[in-house]
C-alpha positions in Angstrom: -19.9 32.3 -2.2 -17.7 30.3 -4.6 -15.9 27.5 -2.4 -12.4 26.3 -3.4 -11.5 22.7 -2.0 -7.7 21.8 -1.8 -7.2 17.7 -1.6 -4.0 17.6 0.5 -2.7 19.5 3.5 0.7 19.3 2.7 2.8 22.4 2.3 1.6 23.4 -1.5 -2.4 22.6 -0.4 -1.7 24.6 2.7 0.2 27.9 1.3 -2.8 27.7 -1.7 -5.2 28.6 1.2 -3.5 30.8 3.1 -3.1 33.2 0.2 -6.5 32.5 -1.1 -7.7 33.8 2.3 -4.9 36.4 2.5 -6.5 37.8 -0.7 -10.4 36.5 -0.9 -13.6 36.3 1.4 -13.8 32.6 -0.5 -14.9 29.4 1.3 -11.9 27.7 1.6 -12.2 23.8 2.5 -8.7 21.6 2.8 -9.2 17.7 2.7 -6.9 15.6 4.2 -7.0 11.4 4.9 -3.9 11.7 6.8 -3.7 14.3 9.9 -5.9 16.7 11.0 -3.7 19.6 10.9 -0.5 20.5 8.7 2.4 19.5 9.8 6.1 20.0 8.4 6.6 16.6 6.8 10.8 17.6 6.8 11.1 17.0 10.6 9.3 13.7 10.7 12.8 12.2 11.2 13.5 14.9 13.9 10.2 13.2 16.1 11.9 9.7 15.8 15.5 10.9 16.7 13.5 12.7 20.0 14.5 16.4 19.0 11.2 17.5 18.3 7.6 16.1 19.0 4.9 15.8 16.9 3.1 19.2 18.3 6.5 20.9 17.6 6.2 20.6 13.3 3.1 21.9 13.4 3.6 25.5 12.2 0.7 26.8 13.1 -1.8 26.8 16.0 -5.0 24.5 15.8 -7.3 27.5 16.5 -5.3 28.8 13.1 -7.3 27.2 10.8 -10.8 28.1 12.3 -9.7 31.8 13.0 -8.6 32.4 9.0 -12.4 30.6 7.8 -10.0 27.7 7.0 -12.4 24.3 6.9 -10.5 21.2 7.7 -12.2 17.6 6.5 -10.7 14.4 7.6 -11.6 11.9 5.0 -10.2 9.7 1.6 -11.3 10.9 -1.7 -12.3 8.0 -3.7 -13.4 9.9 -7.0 -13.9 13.1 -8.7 -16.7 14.2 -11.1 -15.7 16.9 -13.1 -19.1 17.5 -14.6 -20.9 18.1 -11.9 -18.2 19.0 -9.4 -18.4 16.9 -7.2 -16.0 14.6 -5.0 -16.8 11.1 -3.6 -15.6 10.1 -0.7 -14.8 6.1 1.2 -17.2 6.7 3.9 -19.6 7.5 0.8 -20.3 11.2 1.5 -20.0 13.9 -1.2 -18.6 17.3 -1.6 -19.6 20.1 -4.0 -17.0 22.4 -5.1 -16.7 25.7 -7.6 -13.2 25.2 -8.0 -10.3 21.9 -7.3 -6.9 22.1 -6.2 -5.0 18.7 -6.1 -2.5 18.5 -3.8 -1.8 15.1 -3.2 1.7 14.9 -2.9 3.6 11.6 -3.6 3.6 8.5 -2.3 7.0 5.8 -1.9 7.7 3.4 -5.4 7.1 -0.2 -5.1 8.1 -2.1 -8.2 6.3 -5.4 -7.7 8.5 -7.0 -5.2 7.7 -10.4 -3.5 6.6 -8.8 0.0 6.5 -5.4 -0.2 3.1 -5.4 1.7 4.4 -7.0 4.6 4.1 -5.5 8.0 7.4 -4.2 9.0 8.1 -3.5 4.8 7.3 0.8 4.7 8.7 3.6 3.3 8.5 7.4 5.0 6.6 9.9 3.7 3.2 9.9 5.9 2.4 10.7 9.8 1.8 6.9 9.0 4.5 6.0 8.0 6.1 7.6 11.2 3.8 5.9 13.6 4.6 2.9 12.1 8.2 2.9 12.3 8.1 3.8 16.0 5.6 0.1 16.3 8.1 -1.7 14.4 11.6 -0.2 15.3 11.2 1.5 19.1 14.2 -0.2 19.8 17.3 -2.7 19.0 15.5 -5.5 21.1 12.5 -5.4 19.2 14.3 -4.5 16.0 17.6 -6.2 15.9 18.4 -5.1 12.2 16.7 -2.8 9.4 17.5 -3.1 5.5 17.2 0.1 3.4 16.3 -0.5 -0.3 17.2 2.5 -2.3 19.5 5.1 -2.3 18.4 8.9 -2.3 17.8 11.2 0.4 14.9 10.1 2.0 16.8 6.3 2.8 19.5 8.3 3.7 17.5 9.9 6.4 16.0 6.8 7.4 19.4 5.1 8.0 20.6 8.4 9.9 17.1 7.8 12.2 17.5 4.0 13.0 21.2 4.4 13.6 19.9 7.1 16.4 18.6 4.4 18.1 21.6 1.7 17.8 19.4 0.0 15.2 22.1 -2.1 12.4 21.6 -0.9 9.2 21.5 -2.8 5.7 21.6 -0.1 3.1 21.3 -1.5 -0.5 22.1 0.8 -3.3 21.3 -0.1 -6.9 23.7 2.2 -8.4 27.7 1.4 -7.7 28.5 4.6 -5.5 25.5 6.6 -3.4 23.4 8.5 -5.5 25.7 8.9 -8.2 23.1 9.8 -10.9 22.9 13.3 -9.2 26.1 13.7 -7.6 29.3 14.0 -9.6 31.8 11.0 -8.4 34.1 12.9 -6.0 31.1 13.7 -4.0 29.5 10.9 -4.1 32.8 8.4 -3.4 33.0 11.1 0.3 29.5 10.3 1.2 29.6 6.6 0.3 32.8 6.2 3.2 30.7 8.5 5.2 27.8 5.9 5.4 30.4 3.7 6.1 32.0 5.6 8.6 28.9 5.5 10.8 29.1 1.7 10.7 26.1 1.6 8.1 26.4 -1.4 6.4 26.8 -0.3 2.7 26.2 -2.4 -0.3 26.4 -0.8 -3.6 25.2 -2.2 -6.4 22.4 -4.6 -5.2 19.0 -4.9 -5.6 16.4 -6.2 -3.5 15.1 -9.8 -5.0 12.1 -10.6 -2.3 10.8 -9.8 1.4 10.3 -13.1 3.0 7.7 -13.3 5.9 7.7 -14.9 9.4 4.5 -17.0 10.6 2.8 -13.6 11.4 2.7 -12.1 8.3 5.6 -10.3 9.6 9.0 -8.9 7.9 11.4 -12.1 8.7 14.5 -11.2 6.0 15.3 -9.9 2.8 17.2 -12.0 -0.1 19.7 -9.9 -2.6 19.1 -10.7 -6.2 22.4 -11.0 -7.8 24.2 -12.9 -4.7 20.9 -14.8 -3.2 22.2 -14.2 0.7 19.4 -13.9 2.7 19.6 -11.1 5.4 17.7 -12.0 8.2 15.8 -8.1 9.5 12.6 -6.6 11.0 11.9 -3.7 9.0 12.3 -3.1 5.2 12.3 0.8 4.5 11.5 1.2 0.7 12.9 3.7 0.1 13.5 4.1 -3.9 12.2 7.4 -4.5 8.4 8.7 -4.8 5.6 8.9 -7.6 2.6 10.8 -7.7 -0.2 10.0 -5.2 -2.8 10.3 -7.9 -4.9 6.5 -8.2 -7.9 8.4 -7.2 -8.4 10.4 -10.7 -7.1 7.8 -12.7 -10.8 7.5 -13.6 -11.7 11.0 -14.1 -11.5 13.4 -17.1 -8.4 14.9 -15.6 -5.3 14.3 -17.6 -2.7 12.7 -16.0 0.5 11.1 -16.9 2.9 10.1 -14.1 1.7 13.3 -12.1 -2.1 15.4 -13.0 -1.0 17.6 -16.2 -0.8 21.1 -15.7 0.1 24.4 -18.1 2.4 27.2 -16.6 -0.4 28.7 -14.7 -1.4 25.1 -12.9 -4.6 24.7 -14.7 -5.2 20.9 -15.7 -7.3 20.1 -19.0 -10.6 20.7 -16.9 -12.0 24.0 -16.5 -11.9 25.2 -12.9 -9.4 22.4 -11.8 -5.5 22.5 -11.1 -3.2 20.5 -9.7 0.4 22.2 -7.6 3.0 20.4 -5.5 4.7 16.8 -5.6 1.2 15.2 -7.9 1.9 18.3 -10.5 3.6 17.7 -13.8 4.1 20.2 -16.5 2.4 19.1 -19.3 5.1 20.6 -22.1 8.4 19.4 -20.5 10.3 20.9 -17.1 10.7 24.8 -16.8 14.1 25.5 -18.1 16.1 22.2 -17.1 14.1 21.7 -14.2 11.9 18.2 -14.4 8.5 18.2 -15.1 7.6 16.8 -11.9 9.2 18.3 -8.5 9.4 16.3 -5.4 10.4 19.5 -3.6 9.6 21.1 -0.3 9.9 24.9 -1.7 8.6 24.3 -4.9 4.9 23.1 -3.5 5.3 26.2 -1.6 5.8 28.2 -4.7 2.8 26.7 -6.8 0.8 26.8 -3.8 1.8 31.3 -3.5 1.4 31.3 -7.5 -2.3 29.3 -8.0 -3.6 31.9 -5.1 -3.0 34.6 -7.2 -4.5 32.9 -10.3 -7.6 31.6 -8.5 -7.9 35.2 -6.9 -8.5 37.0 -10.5 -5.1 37.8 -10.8 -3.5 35.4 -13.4 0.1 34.6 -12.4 2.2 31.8 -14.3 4.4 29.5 -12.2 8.1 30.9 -12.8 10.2 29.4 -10.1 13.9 30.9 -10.8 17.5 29.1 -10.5 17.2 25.5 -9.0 18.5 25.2 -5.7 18.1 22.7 -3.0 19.6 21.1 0.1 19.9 18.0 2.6 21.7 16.4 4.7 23.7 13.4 4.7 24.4 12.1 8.4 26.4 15.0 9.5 27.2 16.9 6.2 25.3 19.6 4.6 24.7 19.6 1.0 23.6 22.4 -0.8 23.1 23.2 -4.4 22.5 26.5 -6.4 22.1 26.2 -10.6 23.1 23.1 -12.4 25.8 20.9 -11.3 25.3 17.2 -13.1 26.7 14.2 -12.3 28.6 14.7 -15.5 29.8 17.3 -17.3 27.7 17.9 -20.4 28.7 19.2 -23.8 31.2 22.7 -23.2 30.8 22.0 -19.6 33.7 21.7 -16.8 33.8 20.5 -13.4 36.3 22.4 -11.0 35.9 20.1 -7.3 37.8 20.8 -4.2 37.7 18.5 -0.9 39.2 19.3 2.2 42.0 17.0 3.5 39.2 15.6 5.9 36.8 14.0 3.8 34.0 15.8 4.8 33.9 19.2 3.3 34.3 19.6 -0.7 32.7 21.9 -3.6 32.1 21.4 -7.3 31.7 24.5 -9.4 30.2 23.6 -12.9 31.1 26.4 -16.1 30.7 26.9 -19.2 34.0 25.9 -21.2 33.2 28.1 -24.0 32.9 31.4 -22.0 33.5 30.8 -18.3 30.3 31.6 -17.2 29.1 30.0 -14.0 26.7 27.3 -14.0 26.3 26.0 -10.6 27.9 24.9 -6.9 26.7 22.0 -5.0 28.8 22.4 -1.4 29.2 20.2 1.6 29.7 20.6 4.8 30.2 24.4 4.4 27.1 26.4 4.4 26.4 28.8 1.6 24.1 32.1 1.2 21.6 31.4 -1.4 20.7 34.8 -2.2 24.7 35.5 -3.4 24.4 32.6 -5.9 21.1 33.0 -7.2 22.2 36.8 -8.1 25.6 35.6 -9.3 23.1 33.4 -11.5 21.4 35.9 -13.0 24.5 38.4 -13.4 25.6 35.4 -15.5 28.9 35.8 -13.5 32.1 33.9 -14.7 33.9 31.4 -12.6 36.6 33.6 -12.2 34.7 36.2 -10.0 32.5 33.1 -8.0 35.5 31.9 -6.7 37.1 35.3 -6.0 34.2 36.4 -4.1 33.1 33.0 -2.4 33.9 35.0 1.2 30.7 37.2 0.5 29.0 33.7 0.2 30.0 32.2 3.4 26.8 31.0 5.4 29.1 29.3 8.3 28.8 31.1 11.7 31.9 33.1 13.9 34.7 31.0 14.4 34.2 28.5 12.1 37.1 27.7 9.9 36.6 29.0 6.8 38.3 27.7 3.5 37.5 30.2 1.0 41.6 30.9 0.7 42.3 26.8 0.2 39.7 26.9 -2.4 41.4 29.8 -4.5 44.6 28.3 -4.3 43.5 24.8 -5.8 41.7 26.8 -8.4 44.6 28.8 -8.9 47.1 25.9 -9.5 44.2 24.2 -11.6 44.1 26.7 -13.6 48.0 26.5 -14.4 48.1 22.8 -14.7 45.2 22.7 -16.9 
């Protein structure tokens, strides 16, 4: 019986079984160094905050796995032998396989800084990373302030989780207003004062020059390179962005780059061996504008439904549609559907709204030259996605998005709705342009 093994249990390694088995009598083995069951990695911050507990993001029962002929191994995979199939584990046991899947998601950037290996210095990505935040940060006694380095979503999230717990927050932002290399500068100037307003202690446009330790070993401060004050803390979260978790095939015949190569249909250079999810990069540029690698929940999810299909006979390239994503910034919702770039590119126009509150706006991105609609990121008012990725493919004009943005509406029964304020601004934007 041929056996497929799956290295990572993370949503793309766990949606590549369950379709293998939903189509395939195959052995199916999943190996995993961090937990013994999948768990949805999204509501790690939920456990912290005490909204959820850690049985709670586990989507599926633990007598799943063995039900569905689902093996689970709990171990670290030091190396991979292409020729003779074979995987090499730490504890120095071995694993045959007929066919690989990586899916070894991503692990949090360090660039080299003077104690970033301390205890109390971490980042959040792992079940790990979790239980070590609750060690070093149950509390404002035992942690009297945290510093943030880096500004995207995930320190974002980790500022929103400390602040749960009265913990002072540091946040330092390399860039001079909050993720502004994604967000266009009306949206990113709201959710800079909107750190602020939560009494997050916001500096943009430092960097992070060293950790220094205590007598332990132990996170004692952080200094900030271009000023040299020294901020006295107990946890660093390091939090600028995420790589490939791939060291373990840097020796192998497997092709990497920053993330394991891969063609359209998730095969790597090796016969037999593919890589999906977070570790994944396409070997001949991003589909369409999208980036070669994808740090994103519902992507993994998409390779993982795809590669089934391809592994079960029935050859199916990776086509993932109109980008969309979403988050959440402290108590705003952002969503995006099609491009929307921080700037404007060639024959591109921004049109942005924002309520009188600061914390609801829009930015619709069109084509200049025809009109056509190129994308929406909202916040604070909740959008249906289906509406704007059809819109995106009737390659509908800006004119009829904004029209129609009721049928878009997401936001429950008596919430205010703003769809009318939003066609007026457009409408006088239009004659004042």
């Amino acid at each position: 019986m041929e056996h497929i093994v799956i290295i990572g249990n993370g949503i793309s390694g766990v949606t590549v079984a369950r379709h293998i088995r939903k189509n395939s009598d195959k052995k199916i083995t999943i190996v995993s160094a961090e937990t013994d069951h999948f768990f949805s990695r999204t509501a790690l911050m939920y456990i912290y905050m005490g909204h959820m507990k850690y049985e709670h993001t586990k989507p599926y029962e633990d007598y799943f796995w063995k039900k569905n002929r689902i093996e689970l191994k709990r171990g670290y995979v030091k190396t991979v032998e292409t020729k003779s199939k074979t995987l090499h584990f730490e504890e120095g046991d071995t694993l045959q396989y007929d066919k690989l899947v990586i899916a070894t998601g991503s692990k949090p950037n360090k660039f080299g800084w003077p104690g970033q290996d301390l205890e109390g210095a971490q980042g959040l990505y792992s079940k790990q990373d979790l239980d070590n935040l609750e060690r070093n940060a149950p509390n404002n006694k035992v942690c009297k302030r945290a510093v943030i380095v880096g500004g995207g979503l995930i320190g974002i999230e980790l500022a929103e989780m400390l602040n749960s717990r009265n913990i002072p927050v540091t946040f330092l932002v390399r860039e001079n207003s909050f993720w502004n290399g994604v967000l266009p500068e009306g949206e990113s100037a709201m959710i800079n004062r909107h750190i602020q307003n939560h009494h997050i202690d916001l500096r943009l446009g430092f960097n992070l020059k060293e950790i220094k330790a205590d007598e332990n070993g132990r996170v004692k401060s952080i200094v900030i390179t271009e000023t040299g004050e020294e901020i006295d803390c107990n946890v660093v979260g390091l939090t600028a962005g995420v790589s490939p978790n791939i060291s373990f095939i840097k020796e192998s015949e497997i092709e990497t780059n920053r993330g394991v190569l891969v063609n359209r249909h998730l095969e790597t250079n090796i016969k037999d061996v593919y890589a999906i999810g977070d570790c994944a990069e396409q070997r001949d540029s991003g589909i369409g504008q999208r980036r070669p690698i994808e740090a994103v929940w519902y992507t993994g999810r998409m390779m993982g439904e795809t590669l089934a299909q391809t592994i079960c006979d029935n050859k199916t390239e990776y086509k993932p549609g109109h980008w969309f994503n979403s988050a959440k910034f402290l108590d705003i919702e952002y969503q995006t559907y099609g491009w929307v770039f921080a700037k404007p590119r060639e024959n591109e126009a921004h049109f942005h709204w924002k309520h009188e509150d600061d914390t609801k706006c829009i930015t619709v991105c069109y084509d200049t030259t025809n009109n056509k609609f190129l994308g929406i990121n909202t916040f604070g008012i909740r959008m249906r996605h289906e509406v704007f990725d059809k819109w995106l493919t009737e390659a509908r004009d800006i004119d009829y998005v904004i029209n129609n943005l009721p049928e878009a509406n997401f936001d429950p029964e008596f919430y205010k709705h703003f769809e009318k304020d939003i066609l007026s601004a457009y409408n006088n934007n239009l004659q004042t342009a």
